[in-house]
C-alpha positions as CSV (number, residue, x, y, z in Angstrom):
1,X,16.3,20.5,-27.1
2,X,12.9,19.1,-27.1
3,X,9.6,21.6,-27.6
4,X,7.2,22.8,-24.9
5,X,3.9,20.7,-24.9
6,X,1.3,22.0,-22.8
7,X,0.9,18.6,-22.0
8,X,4.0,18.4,-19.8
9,X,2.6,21.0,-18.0
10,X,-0.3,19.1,-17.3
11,X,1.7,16.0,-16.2
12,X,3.9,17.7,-14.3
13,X,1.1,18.7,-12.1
14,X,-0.1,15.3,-12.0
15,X,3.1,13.9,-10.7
16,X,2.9,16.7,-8.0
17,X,0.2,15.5,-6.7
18,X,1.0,11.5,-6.6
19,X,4.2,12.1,-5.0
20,X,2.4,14.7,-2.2
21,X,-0.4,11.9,-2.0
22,X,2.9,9.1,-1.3
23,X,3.8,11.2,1.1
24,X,0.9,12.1,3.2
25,X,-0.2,8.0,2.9
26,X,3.2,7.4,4.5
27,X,3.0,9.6,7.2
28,X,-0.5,8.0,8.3
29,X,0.6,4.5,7.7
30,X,3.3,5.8,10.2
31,X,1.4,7.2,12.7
32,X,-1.1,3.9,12.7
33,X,1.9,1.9,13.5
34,X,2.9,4.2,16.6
35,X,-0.3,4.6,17.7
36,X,-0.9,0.4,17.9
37,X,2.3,0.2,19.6
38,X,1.8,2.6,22.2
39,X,-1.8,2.8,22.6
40,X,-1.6,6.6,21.5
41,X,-5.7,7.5,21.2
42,X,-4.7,11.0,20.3
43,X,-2.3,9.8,17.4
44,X,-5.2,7.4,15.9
45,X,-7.6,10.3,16.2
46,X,-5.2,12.5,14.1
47,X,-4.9,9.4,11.6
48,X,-8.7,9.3,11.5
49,X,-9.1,13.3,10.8
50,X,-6.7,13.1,8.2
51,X,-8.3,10.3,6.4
52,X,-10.4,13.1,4.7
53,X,-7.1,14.8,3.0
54,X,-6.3,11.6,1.8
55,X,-9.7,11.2,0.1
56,X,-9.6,14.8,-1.4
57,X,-6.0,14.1,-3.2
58,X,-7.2,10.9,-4.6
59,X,-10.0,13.2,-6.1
60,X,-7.6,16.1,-7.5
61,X,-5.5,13.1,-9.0
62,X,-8.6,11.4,-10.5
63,X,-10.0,14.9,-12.0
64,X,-6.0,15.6,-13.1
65,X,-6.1,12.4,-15.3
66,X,-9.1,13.2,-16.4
67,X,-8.5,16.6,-17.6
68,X,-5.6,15.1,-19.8
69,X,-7.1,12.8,-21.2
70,X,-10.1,15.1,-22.6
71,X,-7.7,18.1,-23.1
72,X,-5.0,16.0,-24.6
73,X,-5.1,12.6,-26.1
74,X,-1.9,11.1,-24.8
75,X,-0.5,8.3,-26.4
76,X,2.6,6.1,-25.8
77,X,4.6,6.9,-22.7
78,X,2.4,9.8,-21.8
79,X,-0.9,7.5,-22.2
80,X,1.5,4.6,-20.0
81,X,1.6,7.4,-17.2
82,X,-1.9,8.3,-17.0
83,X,-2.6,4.5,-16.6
84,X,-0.1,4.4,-14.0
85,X,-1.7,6.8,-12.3
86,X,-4.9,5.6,-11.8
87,X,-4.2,2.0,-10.7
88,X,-1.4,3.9,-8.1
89,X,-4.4,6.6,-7.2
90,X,-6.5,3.4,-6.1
91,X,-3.9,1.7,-3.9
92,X,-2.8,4.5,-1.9
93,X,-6.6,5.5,-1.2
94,X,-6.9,1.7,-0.2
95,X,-3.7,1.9,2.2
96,X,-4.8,5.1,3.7
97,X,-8.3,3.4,4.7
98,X,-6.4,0.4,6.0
99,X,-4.3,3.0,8.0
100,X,-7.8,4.7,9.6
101,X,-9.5,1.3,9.7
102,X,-5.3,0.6,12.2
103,X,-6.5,3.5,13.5
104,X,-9.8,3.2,14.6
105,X,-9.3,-0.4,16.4
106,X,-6.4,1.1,18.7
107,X,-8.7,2.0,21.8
108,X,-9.6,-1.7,21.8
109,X,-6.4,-2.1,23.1
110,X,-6.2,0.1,25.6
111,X,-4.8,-1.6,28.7
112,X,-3.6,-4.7,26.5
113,X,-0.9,-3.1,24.9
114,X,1.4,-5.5,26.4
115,X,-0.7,-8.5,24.3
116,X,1.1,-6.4,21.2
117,X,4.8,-7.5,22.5
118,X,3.2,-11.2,22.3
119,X,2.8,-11.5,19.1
120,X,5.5,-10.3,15.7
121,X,2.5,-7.8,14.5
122,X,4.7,-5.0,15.0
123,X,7.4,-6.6,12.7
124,X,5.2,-7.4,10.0
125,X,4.0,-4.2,10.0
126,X,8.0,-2.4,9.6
127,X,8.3,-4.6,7.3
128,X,4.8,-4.0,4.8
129,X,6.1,0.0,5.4
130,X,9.6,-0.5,4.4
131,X,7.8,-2.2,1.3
132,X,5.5,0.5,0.7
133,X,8.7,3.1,1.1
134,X,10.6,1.3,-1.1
135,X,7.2,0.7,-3.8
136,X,6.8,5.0,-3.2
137,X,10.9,5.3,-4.0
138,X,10.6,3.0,-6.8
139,X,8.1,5.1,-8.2
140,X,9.2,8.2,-7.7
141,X,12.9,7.2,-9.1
142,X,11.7,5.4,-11.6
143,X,13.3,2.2,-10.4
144,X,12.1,-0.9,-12.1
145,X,15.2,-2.8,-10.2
146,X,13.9,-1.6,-6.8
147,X,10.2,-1.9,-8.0
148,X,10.7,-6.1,-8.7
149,X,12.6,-6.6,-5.3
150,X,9.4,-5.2,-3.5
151,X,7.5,-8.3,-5.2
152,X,9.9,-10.7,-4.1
153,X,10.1,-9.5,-0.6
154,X,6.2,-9.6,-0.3
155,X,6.1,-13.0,1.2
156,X,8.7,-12.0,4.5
157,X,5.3,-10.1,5.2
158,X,3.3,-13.1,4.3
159,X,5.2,-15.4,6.4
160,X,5.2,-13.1,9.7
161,X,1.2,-12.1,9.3
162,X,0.6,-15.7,9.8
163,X,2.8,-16.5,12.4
164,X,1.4,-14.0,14.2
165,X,-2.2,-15.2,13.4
166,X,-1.0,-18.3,14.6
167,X,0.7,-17.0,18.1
168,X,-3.0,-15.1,18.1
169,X,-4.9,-17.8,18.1
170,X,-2.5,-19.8,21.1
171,X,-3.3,-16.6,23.1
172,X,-7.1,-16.8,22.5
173,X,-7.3,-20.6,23.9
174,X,-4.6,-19.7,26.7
175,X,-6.3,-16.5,27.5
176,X,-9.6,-16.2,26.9
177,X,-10.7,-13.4,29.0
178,X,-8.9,-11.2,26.0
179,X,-10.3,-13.1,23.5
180,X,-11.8,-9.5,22.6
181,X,-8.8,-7.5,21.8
182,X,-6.9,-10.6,20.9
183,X,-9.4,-11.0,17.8
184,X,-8.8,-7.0,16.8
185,X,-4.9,-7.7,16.6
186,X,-5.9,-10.8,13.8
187,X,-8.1,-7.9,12.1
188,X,-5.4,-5.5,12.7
189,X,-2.0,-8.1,11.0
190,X,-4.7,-8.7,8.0
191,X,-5.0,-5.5,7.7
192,X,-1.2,-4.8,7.7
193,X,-1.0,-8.0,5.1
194,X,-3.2,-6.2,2.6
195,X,-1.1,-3.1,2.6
196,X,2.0,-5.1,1.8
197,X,-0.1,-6.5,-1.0
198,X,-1.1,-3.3,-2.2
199,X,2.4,-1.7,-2.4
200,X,3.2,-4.8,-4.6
201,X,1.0,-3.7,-7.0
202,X,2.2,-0.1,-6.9
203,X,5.5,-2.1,-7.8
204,X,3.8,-3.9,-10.5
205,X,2.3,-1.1,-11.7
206,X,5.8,1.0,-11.8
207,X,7.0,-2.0,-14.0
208,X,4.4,-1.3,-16.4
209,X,5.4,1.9,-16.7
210,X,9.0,1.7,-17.0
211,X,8.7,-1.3,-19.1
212,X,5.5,-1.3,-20.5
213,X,4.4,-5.2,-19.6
214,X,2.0,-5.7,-17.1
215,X,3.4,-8.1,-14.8
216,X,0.3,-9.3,-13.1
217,X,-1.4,-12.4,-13.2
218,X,1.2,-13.9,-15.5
219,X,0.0,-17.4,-15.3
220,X,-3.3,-16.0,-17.1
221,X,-1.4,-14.1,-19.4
222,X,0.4,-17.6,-20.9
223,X,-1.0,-18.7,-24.5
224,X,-2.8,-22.0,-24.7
225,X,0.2,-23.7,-25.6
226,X,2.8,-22.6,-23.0
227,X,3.4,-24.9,-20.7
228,X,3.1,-23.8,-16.8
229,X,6.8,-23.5,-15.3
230,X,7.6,-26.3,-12.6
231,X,7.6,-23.5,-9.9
232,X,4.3,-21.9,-10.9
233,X,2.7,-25.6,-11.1
């Protein structure tokens, strides 16, 4: 039987508040979606208001890391999980202000809703949250398996955030008179597109942690004499 360390205390309520902090970011990436879809104004308002408990936990999370690192000096796995918590800190604060930013365009659309239905934005965006669940699961689980199929599946979301872009832009020139909410659905699929990204790095970053090798960038992280794979190229 391993010995008490006050540290696990410490830790413990660290992971607390990153898996509260998954959860509220999911419920307001949620809500965005519904609200784009239907045209909900009272549903982005609540997405807006709750921006500011999104802010506070990233906050409590920061001061949590920092308390363990001045109170206790982690090393090794512990030091791995502090890390981890950071970078995943950053990226959920990001996807919640993407969420808001969802959020705050959907009364631009109000009495367009039906230019939605013309486009796949709505698919790309199940898609980037079924990524960011299955980035939050991996974490939480401690699923490095499920944590590298995120990354691979990050260019589905790739792929339908520019066909859509593309079926945007077809509507623009066919329709110009809703060239103005036609421009906030690009805004709104880019902004969709970057949350994918960022629940690939939460992926990345849960690699690092259940691995310990930082995934990213691995074409910089090649010596001077490796060769570049043909598939990298």
């Amino acid at each position: 039987m391993s010995a008490y360390r006050p540290l696990d205390e410490e830790i413990r309520l660290l992971w607390d508040l990153l898996v509260k902090m998954n959860l509220l970011v999911d419920e307001q990436l949620a809500d965005a979606i519904d609200a784009v879809t239907t045209c909900d104004l009272e549903k982005a308002q609540r997405v807006r208001d709750r921006d500011d408990e999104v802010d506070k936990l990233e906050l409590d999370v920061d001061h949590q890391c920092e308390r363990i690192l001045a109170l206790h000096t982690p090393v090794a796995v512990d030091l791995r999980l502090i890390l981890t918590a950071v970078k995943l800190n950053t990226d959920l604060e990001r996807i919640g202000d993407h969420a808001k930013n969802l959020a705050k365009l959907t009364p631009r659309l109000e009495g367009c809703t039906g230019l939605v239905g013309e486009t796949r934005i709505l698919e790309t965006a199940d898609a980037a949250r079924a990524l960011l669940r299955d980035a939050q699961d991996a974490f939480i689980k401690r699923d490095r398996l499920l944590a590298r199929r995120v990354i691979a599946h990050d260019r589905n979301v790739d792929a339908l955030h520019r066909e859509t872009v593309d079926r945007l832009l077809e509507l623009v020139r066919e329709d110009p008179e809703h060239a103005g909410p036609l421009v906030h659905l690009v805004v709104m699929s880019r902004a969709i597109e970057r949350i994918a990204d960022y629940a690939v790095n939460i992926a990345e970053t849960v690699v690092f942690l259940i691995e310990g090798v930082d995934i990213r960038h691995r074409k910089l992280q090649r010596g001077p004499h490796q060769e570049t794979p043909a598939e990298e190229a």
